[in-house]
C-alpha positions in Angstrom: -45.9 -17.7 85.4 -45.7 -20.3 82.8 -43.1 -22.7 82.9 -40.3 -22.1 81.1 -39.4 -25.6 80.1 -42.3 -25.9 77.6 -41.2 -22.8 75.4 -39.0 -24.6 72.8 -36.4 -23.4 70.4 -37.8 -22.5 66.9 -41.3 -22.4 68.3 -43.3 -19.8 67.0 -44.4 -16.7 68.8 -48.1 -15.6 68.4 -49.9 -13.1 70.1 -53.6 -13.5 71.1 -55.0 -13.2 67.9 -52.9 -15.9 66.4 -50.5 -13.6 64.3 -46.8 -13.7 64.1 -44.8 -12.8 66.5 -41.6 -14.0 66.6 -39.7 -16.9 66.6 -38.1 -18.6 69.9 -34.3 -19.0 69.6 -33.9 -19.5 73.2 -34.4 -19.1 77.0 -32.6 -16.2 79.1 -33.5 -16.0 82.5 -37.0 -14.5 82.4 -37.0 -13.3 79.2 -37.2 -15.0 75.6 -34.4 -14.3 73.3 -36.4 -14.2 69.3 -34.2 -14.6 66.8 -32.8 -11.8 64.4 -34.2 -12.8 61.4 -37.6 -12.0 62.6 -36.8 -8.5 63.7 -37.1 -5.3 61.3 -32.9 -4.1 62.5 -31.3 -7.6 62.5 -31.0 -8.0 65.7 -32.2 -10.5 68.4 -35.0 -8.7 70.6 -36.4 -10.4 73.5 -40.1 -10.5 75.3 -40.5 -11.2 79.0 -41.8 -14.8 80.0 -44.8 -12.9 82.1 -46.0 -12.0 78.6 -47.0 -15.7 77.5 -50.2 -17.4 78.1 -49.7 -20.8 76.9 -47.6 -22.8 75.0 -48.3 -25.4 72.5 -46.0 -27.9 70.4 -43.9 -25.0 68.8 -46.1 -22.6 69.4 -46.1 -19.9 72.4 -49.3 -17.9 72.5 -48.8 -14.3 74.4 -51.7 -12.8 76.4 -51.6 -9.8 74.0 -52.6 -9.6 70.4 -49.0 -9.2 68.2 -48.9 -5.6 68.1 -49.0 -4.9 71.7 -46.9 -8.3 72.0 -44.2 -5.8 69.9 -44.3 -3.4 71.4 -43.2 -5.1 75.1 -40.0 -6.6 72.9 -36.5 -5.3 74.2 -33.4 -4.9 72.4 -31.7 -6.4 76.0 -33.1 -8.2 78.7 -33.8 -6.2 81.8 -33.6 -6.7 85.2 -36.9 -8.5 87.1 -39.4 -10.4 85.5 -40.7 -8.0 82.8 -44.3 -6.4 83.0 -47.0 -8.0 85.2 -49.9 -9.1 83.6 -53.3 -10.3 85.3 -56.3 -11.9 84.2 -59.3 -9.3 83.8 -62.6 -10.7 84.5 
C-alpha cells in the first residue's frame, strides 16, 4: 500500500491514463476524501488508498484509468481497506 503521508491536500487525482480524477481534500483512514466541487451531486466522494499507484508533487496517479477510478468512488467511506488490487504480469 502506498504511504499515506505523500498524498497531499489539493493534489490532483488522475487515473492511469493521466485524466482527471479528482481532487484530494484530505486523508480518512484508508480512504481519500475528494472534494465536492469535483463531484457531479455536490458532495464529497471518496476512493480507497489501495486504489493509488504512485504519487507525485500534487499529483496521485490510481492504477486504473479515470473511469474505472469513478466508478470505485464512495459517497462514505467503508469499513476495511477498500478493493485489493495486484500487479498483473
Amino acid at each position: 500500500m502506498i504511504d499515506k503521508s505523500t498524498i497531499t491536500e489539493h493534489a490532483e487525482i488522475v487515473g492511469s491514463c493521466g485524466n482527471h480524477v479528482g481532487t484530494v481534500d484530505h486523508i480518512e483512514g484508508d480512504f481519500i476524501k475528494l472534494t465536492a466541487a469535483d463531484s457531479t451531486d455536490g458532495r464529497h466522494k471518496y476512493l480507497p488508498i489501495s486504489a493509488v499507484a504512485s504519487t507525485e508533487p500534487g499529483r496521485v496517479i490510481t492504477l486504473v484509468n479515470h473511469k474505472a477510478a469513478q466508478s470505485l468512488l464512495q459517497d462514505a467511506p467503508e469499513a476495511g481497506t477498500g478493493p485489493n488490487f495486484q500487479a498483473q504480469g
